[in-house]
C-alpha positions in Angstrom: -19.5 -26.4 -19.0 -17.9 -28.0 -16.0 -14.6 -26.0 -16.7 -16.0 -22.9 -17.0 -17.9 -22.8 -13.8 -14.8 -24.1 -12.0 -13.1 -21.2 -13.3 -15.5 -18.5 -12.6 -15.4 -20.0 -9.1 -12.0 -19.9 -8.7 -12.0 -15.9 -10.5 -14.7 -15.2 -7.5 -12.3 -17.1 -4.2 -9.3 -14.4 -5.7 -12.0 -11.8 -5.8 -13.2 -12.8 -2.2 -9.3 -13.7 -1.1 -7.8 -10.2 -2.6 -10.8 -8.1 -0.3 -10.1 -10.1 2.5 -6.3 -9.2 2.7 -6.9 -5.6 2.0 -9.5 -5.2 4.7 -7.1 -6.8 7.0 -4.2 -4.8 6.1 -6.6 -1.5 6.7 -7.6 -2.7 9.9 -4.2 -2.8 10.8 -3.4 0.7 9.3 -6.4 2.0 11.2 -5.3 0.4 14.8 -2.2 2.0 14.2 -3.2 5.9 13.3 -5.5 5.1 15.9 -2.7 4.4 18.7 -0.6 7.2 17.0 -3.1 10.4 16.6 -6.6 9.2 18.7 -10.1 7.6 17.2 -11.4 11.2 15.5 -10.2 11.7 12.0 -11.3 14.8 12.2 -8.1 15.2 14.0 -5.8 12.7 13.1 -4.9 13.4 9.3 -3.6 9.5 9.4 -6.7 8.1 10.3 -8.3 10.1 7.8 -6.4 9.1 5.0 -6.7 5.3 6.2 -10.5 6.1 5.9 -10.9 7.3 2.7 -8.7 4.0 1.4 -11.0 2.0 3.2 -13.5 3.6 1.4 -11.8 3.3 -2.4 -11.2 -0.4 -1.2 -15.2 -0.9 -1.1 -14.7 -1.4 2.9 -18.3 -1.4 4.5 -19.0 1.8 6.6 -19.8 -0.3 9.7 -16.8 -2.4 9.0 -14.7 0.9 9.6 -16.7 2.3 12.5 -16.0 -1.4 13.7 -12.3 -1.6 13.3 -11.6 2.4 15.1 -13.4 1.1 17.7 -12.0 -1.5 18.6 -8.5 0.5 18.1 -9.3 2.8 20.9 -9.8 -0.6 23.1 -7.2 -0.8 25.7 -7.1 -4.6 25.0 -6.6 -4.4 21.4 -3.1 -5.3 20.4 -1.1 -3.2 19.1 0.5 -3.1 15.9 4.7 -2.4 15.1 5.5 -1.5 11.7 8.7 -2.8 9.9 10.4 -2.7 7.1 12.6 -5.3 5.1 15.1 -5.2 2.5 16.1 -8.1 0.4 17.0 -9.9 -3.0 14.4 -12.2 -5.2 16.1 -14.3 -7.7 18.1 -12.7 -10.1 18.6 -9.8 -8.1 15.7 -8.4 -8.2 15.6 -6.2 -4.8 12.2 -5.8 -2.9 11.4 -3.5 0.2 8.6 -5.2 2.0 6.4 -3.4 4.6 4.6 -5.0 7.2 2.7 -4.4 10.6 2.9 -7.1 13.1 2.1 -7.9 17.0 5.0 -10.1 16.6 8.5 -9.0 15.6 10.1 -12.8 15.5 7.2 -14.4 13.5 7.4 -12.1 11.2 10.8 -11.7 10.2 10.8 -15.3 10.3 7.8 -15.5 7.7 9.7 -13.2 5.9 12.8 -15.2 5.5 11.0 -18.4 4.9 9.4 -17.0 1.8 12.3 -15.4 0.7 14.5 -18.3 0.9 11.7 -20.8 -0.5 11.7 -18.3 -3.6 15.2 -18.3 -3.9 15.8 -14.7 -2.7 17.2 -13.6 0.2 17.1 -11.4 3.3 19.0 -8.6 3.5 20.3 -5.9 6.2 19.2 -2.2 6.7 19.9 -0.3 3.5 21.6 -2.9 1.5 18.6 -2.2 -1.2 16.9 1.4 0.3 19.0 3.2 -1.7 17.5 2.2 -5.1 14.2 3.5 -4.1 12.2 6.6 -3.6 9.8 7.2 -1.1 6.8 8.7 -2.9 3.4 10.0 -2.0 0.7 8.8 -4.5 -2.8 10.4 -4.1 -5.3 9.3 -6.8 -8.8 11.0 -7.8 -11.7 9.9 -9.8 -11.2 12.3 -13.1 -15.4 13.4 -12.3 -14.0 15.2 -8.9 -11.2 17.4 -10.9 -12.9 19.7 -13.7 -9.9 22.1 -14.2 -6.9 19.5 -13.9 -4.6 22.5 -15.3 -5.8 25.3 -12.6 -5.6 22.3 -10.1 -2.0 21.1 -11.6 -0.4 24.5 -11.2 -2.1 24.9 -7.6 -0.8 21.7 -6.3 2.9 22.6 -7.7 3.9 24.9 -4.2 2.7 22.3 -2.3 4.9 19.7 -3.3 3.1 18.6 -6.8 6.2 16.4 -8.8 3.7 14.6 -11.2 0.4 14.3 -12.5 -1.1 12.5 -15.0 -4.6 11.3 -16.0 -4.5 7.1 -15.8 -7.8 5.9 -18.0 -10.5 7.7 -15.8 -8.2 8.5 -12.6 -6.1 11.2 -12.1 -2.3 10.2 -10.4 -0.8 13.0 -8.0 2.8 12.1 -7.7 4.6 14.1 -4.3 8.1 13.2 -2.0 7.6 11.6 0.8 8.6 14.8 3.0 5.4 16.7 1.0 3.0 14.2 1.4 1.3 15.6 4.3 1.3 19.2 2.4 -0.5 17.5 -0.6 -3.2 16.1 2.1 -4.3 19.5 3.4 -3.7 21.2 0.0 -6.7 18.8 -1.6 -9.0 18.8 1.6 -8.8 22.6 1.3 -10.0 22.2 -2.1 -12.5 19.9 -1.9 -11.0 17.0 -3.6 -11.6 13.6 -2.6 -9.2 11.0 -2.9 -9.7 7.4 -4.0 -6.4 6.5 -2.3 -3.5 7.7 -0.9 -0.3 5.7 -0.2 3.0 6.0 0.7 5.1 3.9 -1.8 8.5 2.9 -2.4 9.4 4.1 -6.2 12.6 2.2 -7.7 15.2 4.5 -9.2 15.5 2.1 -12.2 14.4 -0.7 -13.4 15.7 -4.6 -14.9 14.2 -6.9 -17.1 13.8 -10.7 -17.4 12.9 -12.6 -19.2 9.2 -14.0 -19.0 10.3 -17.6 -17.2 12.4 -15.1 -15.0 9.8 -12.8 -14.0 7.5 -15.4 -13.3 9.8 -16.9 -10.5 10.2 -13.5 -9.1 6.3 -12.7 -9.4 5.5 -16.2 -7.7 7.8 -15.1 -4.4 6.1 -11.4 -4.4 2.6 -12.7 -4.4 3.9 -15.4 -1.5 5.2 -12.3 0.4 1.8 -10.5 0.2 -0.2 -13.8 0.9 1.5 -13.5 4.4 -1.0 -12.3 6.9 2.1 -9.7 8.6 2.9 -8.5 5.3 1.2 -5.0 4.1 2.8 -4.1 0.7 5.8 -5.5 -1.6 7.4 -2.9 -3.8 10.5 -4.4 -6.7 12.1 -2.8 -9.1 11.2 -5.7 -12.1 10.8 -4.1 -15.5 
């Protein structure tokens, strides 16, 4: 019995620990379209967007009203965003995403987990190259009751994919249409769960399973780190 309540506590900490870091990667997202576009999304697409993620990520409303804000604050930092290439082990290559107030902790953070997880930073387009930058918008399947009219709507504004995923539908756009796929769904009505900017890999290796697991161990490292706002790999 003992076991079993230690492990439903530890299932709810992750549950708790996983919200945590996603709230404080939005805040961060929504200081910066703040800085960049002003505190009304009705004018700032950015903001927007970071909105209705907050939103899909169970984000409390005054939570949100809390964080743009204290954005429009003159003596709330600022945040920088970067972007680092690199090598886990057995060549598995990572892009790594991150928004800090300090440049030199972070890359430094980033290092130290790379090089504790036997990987390895790299420079500016050693590993860009096997990625795509892609525009993912996702909607609850309930919001879209002709996906075909929809599908073939969505294709002259920069529609590449789109494919129902259990009871959510995945819109797949380039990077360079991603704001085009934005105004294309407000016009329409159609609320997003999420939309992200994400780094696609070209291709793909496999590992085996003890393998993966090292690789796996450094990603979830990376993410743990408090700078650090998405991983992307090309494991298989």
């Amino acid at each position: 019995m003992g076991r079993i309540f230690e492990k439903r506590k530890y299932k709810i900490f992750a549950r708790i620990d996983r919200m945590a870091k996603a709230f404080t990667r939005i805040g961060r997202e929504i200081v910066i379209a703040v800085r960049e576009g002003g505190p009304d999304p009705k004018y700032n697409p950015r903001l927007r967007l970071v909105i209705q993620n907050a939103r899909g990520a169970n984000m409390p409303k005054d939570r949100i009203e809390a964080a743009i804000k204290r954005a429009s604050s003159k003596d709330e930092k600022g945040f920088e965003q970067l972007l680092y290439e690199g090598y886990a082990p057995h060549g598995i290559a990572l892009m790594i995403e991150c928004a800090t107030d300090n440049p030199t902790r972070t890359v430094a953070n980033v290092r130290h987990h790379l090089t504790k997880g036997g990987g390895s930073l790299g420079a500016s387009g050693s590993v860009a190259f096997m990625f795509e930058r892609k525009g993912i918008f996702k909607v609850a399947a309930e919001k879209i009751q002709t996906p075909e009219e929809i599908e073939l709507e969505l294709i002259d504004h920069g529609l590449e994919d789109m494919h129902l995923d259990e009871d959510t539908y995945v819109i797949y756009t380039s990077f360079s249409d991603f704001g085009n796929m934005q105004k294309a769904l407000e016009e329409r009505g159609i609320e997003v769960t999420s939309a992200e900017l994400h780094y696609i890999p070209a291709s793909r290796k496999e590992l085996s399973e003890e393998h993966a697991k090292e690789v796996l161990e450094l990603v979830e490292n990376l993410e743990g780190d408090d700078d650090v706002q998405s991983v992307y790999h090309n494991l298989g």
